[in-house]
N, C-alpha and C positions, 0 to 999 in steps of 0.2 A: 461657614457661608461667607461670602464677597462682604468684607467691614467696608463703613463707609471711610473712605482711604483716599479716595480720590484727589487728584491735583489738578491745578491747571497748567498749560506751556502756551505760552504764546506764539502765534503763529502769520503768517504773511494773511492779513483780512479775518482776525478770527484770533482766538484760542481755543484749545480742545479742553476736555476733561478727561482725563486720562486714570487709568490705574496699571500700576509695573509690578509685576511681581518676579525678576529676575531669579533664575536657578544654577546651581552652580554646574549644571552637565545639562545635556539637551537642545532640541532645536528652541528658537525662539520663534514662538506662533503669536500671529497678532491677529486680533478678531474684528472682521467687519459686521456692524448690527443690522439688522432686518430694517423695513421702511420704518424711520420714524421712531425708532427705539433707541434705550441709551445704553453704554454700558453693563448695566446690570443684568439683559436681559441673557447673561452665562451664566448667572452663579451657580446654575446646575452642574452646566460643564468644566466652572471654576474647581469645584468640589473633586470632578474627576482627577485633571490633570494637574491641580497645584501641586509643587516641586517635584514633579518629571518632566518639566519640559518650565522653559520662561513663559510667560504670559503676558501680554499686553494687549489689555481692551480700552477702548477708548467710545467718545461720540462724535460725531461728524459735528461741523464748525455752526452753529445757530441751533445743535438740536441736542438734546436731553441734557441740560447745563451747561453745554459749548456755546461757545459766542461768534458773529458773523458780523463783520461792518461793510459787506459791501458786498454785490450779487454774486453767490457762485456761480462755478464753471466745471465743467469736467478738467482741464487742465488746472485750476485751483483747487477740488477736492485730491488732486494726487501731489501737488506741492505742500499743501498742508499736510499730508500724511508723510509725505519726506523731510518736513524742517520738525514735524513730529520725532519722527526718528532720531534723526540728527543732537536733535535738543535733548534726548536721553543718554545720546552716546552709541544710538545702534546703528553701526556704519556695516555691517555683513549682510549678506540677503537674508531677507524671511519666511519664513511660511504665513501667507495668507489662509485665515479661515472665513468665511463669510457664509452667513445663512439668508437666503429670499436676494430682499433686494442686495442685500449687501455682498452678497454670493457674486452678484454682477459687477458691485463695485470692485469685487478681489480681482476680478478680468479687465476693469479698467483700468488699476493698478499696475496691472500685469502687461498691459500694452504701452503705456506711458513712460513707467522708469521699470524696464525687464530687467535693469541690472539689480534691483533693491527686491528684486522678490525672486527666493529660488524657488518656490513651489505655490500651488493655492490648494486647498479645499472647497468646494461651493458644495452648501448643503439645500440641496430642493431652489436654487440658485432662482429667480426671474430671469425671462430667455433672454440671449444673449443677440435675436434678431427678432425684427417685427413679424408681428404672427395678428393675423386677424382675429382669431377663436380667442386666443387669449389678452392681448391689447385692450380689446372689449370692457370686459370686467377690470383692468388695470384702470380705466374712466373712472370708475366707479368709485376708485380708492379716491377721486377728488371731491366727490360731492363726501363719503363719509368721514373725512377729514376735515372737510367746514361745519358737519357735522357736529364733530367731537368739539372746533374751538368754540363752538356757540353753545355744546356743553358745559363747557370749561368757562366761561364768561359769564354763563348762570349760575355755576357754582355747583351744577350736575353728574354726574357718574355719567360718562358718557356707557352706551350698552355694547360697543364692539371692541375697544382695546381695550376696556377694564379687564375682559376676562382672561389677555395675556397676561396684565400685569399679576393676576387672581392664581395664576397657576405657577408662578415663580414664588420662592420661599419670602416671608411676608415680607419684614424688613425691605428687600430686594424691588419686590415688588411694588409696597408702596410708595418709594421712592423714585421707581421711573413712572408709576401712573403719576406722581407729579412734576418731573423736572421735563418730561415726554408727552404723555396723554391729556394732560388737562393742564399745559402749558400754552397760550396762545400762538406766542413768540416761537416756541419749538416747532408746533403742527404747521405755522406758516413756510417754517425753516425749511421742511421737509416735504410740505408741495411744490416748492419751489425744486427741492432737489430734483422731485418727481419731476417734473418740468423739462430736464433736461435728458430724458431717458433716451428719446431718440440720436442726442449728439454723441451718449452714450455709448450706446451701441455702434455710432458710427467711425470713432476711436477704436474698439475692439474690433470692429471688421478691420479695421486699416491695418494690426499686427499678425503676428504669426503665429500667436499661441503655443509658443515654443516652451511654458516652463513646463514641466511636470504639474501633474493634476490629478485630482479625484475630485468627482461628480457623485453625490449622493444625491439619490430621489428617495421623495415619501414612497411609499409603498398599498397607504390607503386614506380617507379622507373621514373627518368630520364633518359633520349636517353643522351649519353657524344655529347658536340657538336663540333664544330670545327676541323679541319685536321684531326687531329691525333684520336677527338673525335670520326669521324666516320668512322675510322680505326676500333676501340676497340668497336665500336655499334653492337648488335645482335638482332633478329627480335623479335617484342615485346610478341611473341608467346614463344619466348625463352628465354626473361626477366621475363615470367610472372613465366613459370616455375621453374627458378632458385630462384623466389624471395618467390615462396613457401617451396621450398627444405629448405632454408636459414629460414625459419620459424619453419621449421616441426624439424631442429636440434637447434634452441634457445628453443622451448618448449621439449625438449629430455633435457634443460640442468637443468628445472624445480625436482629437485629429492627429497624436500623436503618440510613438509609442509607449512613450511614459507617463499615458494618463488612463487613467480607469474607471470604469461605472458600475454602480451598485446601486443597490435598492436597499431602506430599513424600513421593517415596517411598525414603522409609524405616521403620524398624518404629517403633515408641514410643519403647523405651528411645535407640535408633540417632539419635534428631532429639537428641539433645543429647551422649549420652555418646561418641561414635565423632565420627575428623575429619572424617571426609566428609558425616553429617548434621548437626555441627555448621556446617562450611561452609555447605550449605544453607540451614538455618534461619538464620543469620545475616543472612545476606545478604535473607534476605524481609521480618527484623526491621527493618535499617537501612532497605530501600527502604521500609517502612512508615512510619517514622518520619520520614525524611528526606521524604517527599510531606507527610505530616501538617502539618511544621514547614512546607512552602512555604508549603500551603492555607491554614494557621490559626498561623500563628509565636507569636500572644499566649498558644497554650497552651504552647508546650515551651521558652517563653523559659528560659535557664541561667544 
């Protein structure tokens, strides 16, 4: 499982906490985390791919034991992920992976410095343009993130991201429900990120979407459980339709020949945080990469 190994690098408004696990053959993948999450929240997929490929996960600047001294920006979350780079030595392009929200981050990356990223993955990615249907419930993640720090300030088990942290191997997990979910400072870090989704998105329309790509979608959904869970539940006539909608614009984000969409079935949370969709998605990440590297090896040189 993911040792606690972690380092810090200092960075322009910020340090990350980072983890490298360098390989001696393969592409190097570097992983963007979901909203609000740190690090840890691969060691499923860690377990997959360690030494077949390099590895590098990190946490965004103010959230899951990263540090921020001054308000982000979408052109500062892509400079700190380049003097990231830089400060370990990895000057070649990368493959981006990113799940949720961080799926969208691997597309702002990918608009900003096209030359530091030769490919992305986005797994069940949050859309890449505004969408009323879904925008909606994206509110929502604000009220239950003030939620969570007023859990966190009581000294509380918050009832919605504990049961990510719940389904990641325990070490793993207890470890980002603290430096993440029941962190003040972090859940602030990361409404704030949220904060910027619309400028977001407006960077990614501004590019061309030219690296090479694979889009994975869930394939089906969990009911949220618990109090608050079935507060936020809607009838599965209405999950079913949302979670085609949320398909039919991941395949709208396909616009070039070298990028592709698939389905696993599994729910959202499930393609990273459980073994069994972590196996999955691993395995579509590696044959992604590992074809990329035959096609075009001068991008994912290591």
């Amino acid at each position: 499982m993911m040792e606690n190994t972690a380092k810090m690098i200092d960075v322009l408004g910020g340090s990350l906490r980072y983890r490298w696990l360098p390989a001696q053959s393969g592409p190097v993948l570097v992983f963007e985390n979901g909203w609000g999450a740190s690090l840890e929240q691969w060691a499923w997929v860690e377990k997959e791919l360690a030494g077949r490929a390099s590895l590098l996960f990190y946490s965004h600047a103010g959230i899951g034991g990263s540090t921020l001294s001054r308000p982000q920006t979408p052109a500062g979350i892509s400079a700190q992920f380049v003097a990231m780079l830089d400060g370990l030595g990895i000057h070649d392009p990368v493959v981006l992976v990113g799940h949720s929200f961080g799926g969208l981050i691997s597309a702002l990356h990918a608009a900003q410095i096209p030359d530091r990223i030769a490919a992305l993955v986005q797994i069940d990615n949050t859309q890449e343009v505004d969408d009323a249907q879904l925008d909606k419930p994206l509110a929502l993640v604000k009220w239950i993130g003030g939620f969570a720090i007023l859990c966190a300030r009581l000294g509380l088990r918050d009832p919605v991201f504990s049961g990510l942290s719940e389904m990641l191997p325990s070490e793993e997990g207890a470890r980002m429900q603290k430096l993440s979910f029941s962190a003040p400072a972090s859940l602030r870090a990361a409404l704030a990120e949220l904060a910027l989704l619309h400028d977001i998105r407006a960077a990614i329309a501004a590019s061309s979407g030219a690296q090479p790509r694979l889009v994975i979608s869930a394939d089906c959904f969990d009911q949220p459980e618990g109090v608050v869970g079935r507060m936020l539940s809607m009838p599965d006539a209405v999950m079913t339709k949302r979670l085609q909608h949320i398909q039919s614009l991941h395949r709208a984000q396909i616009r070039q020949p070298n990028a592709r969409w698939m389905t696993l079935p599994h729910s959202h949370g499930n393609l990273v945080f459980t073994a069994a969709g972590a196996a999955d998605t691993a395995r579509e990440v590696f044959k992604f990469a590992v074809a990329l590297n035959a096609s075009r090896p001068e991008l994912l040189a290591s």
